[in-house]
N, C-alpha and C positions, 0 to 999 in steps of 0.2 A: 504494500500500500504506500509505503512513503518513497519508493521508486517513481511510482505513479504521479504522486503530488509532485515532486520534483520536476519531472518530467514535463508536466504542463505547466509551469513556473516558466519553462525552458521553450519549451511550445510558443509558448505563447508572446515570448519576448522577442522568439526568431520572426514567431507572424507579425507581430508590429512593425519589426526591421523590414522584413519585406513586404508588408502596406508602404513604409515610409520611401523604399526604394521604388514600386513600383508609380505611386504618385508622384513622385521627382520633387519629395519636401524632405531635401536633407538639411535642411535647417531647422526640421523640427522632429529629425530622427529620433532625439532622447525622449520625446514625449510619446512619440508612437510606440517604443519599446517599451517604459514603462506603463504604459495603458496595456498593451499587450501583457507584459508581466502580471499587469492587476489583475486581468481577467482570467488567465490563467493560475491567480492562487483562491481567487473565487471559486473557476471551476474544479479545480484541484477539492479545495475543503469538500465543498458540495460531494466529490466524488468516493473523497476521505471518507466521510461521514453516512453518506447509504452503505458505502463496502463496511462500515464498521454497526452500524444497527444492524447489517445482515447476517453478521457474524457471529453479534450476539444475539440474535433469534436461534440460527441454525446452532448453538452451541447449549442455549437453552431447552432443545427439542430431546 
């Protein structure tokens, strides 16, 4: 699971770099990457967190 979060941290910062690149707004590359980043530890948690309530259902069974 925390490979995963990571991952989308990672994801997500590359996907802004390359929003920022494909737009041709390298002047505003650092904000595309960390939005990028945000979104990916938003998605990350979110993803954190149903793998871990399912864990603890299926461990409770």
């Amino acid at each position: 699971m925390g490979f995963t979060f990571v991952s989308m941290i990672i994801a997500g910062g590359l996907f802004g770099w390359l929003l920022s690149w494909i737009l041709g707004q390298s002047h505003n590359e650092r904000t595309f990457i960390v939005s990028g980043a945000v979104v990916g530890i938003v998605y990350g948690m979110i993803d954190f967190i149903r793998d871990a309530l399912k864990a603890i259902r299926e461990d409770g069974q």
